[in-house]
C-alpha positions in Angstrom: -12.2 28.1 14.7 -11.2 24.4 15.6 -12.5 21.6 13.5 -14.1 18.9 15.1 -12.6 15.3 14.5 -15.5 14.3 11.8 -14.7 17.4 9.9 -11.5 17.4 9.8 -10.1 15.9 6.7 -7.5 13.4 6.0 -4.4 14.8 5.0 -2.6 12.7 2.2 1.1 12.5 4.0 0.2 10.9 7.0 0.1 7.0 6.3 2.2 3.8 7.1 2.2 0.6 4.6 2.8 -2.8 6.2 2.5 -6.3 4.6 1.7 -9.5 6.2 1.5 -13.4 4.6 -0.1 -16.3 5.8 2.6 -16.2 8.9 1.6 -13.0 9.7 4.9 -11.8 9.1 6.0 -8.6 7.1 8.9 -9.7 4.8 8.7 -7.9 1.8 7.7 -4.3 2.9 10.2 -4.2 6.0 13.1 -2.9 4.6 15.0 -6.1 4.1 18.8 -6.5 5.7 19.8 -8.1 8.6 16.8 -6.4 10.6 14.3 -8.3 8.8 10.8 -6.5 10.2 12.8 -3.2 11.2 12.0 -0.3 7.7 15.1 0.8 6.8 13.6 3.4 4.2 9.7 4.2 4.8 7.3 5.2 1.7 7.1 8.5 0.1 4.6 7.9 -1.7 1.7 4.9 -2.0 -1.1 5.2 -4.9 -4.4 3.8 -3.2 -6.7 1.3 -4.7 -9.5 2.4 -7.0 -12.8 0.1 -8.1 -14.6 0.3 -11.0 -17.2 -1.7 -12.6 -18.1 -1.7 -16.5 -21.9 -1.2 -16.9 -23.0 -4.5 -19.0 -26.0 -3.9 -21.8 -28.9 -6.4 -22.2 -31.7 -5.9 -25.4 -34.7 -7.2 -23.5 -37.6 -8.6 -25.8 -38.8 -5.7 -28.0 -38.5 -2.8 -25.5 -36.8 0.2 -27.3 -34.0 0.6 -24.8 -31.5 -1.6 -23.4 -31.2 -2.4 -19.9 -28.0 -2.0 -18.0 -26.6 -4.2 -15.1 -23.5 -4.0 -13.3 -20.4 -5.8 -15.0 -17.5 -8.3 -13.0 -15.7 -5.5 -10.6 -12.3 -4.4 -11.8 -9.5 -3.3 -9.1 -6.2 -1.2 -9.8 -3.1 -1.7 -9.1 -1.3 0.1 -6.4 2.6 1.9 -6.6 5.0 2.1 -4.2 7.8 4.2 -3.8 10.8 4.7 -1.2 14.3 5.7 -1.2 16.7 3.3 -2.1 18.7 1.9 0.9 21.7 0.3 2.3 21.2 -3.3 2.4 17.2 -2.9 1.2 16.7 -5.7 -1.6 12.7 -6.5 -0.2 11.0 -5.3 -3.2 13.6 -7.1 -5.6 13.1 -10.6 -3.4 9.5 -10.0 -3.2 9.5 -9.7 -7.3 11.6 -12.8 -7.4 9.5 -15.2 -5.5 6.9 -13.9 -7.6 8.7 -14.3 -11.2 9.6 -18.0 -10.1 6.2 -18.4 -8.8 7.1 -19.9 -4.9 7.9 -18.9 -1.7 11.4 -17.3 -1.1 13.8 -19.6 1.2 10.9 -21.5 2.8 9.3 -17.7 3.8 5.8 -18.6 2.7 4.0 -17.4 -0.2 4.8 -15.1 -2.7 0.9 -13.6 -2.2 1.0 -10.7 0.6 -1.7 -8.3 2.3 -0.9 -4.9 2.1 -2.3 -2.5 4.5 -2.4 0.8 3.7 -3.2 2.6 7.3 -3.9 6.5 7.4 -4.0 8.9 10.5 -5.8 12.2 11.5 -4.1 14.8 12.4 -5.2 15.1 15.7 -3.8 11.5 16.2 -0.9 12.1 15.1 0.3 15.4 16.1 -0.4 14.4 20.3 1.1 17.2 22.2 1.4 20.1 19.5 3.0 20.0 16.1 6.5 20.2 16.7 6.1 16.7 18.7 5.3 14.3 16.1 4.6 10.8 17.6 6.5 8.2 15.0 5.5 4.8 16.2 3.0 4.1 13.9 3.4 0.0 13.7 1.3 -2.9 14.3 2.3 -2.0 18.1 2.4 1.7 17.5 0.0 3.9 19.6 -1.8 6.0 17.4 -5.3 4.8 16.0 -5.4 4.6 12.2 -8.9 7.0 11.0 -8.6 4.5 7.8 -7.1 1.1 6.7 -7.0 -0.2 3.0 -6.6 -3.9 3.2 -5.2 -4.7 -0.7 -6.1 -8.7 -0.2 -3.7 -11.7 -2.4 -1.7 -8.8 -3.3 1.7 -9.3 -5.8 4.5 -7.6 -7.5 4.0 -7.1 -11.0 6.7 -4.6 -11.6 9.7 -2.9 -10.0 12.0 -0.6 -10.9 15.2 -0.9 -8.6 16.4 2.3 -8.7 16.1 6.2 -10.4 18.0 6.4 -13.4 21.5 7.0 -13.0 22.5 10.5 -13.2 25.8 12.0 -12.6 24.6 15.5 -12.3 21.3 15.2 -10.2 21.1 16.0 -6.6 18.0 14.2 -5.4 17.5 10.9 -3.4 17.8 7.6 -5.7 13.7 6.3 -5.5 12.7 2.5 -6.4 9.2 1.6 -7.3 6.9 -1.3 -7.0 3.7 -1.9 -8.7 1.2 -4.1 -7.1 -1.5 -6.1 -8.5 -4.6 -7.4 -5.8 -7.4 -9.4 -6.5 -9.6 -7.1 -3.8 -9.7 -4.6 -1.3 -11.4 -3.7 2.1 -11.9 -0.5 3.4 -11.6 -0.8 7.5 -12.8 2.7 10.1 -11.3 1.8 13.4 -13.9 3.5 15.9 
């Protein structure tokens, strides 16, 4: 039996991470190279973000038990991961504009939006599933089901590259952690 669209479950693999600054431009998540706003690599994998808030105690008077209010909100961080490619140094000049604490050749600030945007199946898979539609950018033409906008995001740490290994077989992966003051959860209708 077919699952209707508001049953049908968001599957984990189908997503697309883009990053924009105050000129609305995507430096730092692009891929770098001479294509600047071109991915050279996409993401294999992208943690999303998590809230939590710390229930604060209060001894009120002389009642017997204490009453409990919600704390100051907490948000975690976010990892990123892609293969390493030719000529990709984003994450690294992304980190850099960061540790120095400025903008990177006149590029704007080092404080980004991420947004995470994540697709239905049905969306994606237009025509049958052996004919995937892959243009899922800011002018792509698939509808995202959900968008997690990670606001005054920054890099806090990046790895450049899988540990060198002779012997190993498997595709060299850099990381990026990402710290955000707050997120927003958007349902395109």
């Amino acid at each position: 039996m077919v699952r209707t669209v508001s049953q049908d479950y968001l599957h984990s693999m189908r997503f697309h991470v883009s990053c924009t600054d105050n000129d609305q431009a995507d430096r730092y998540l692009a891929g770098g190279g001479a294509d600047v706003g071109t991915p050279h690599a996409g993401f294999s994998a992208v943690s999303t973000p998590e809230a939590s808030l710390e229930a604060v105690e209060y001894k009120e008077g002389n009642f017997i038990y204490t009453r409990k209010f919600p704390g100051v909100p907490t948000v975690s961080d976010i990892t990123m991961s892609r293969g390493v490619a030719k000529l990709d140094t984003s994450f690294w000049a992304w980190m850099q504009s960061a540790i120095e604490g400025g903008p990177i050749a006149g590029t704007g600030t080092y404080r980004q939006d991420i947004h995470i945007s994540h697709y239905h199946r049905d969306e994606f898979l237009k025509g049958g599933p052996d004919q995937q539609i892959v243009d899922l950018g800011v002018g792509g033409n698939i509808k995202a089901a959900r968008i997690y906008h990670c606001l005054e995001a920054f890099p806090i740490r990046h790895k450049v590259a899988a540990d060198l290994d002779a012997t190993a077989s498997e595709v060299s992966v850099m990381e990026l952690d990402v710290a955000m003051e707050y997120f927003q959860i958007e349902e395109p209708v």
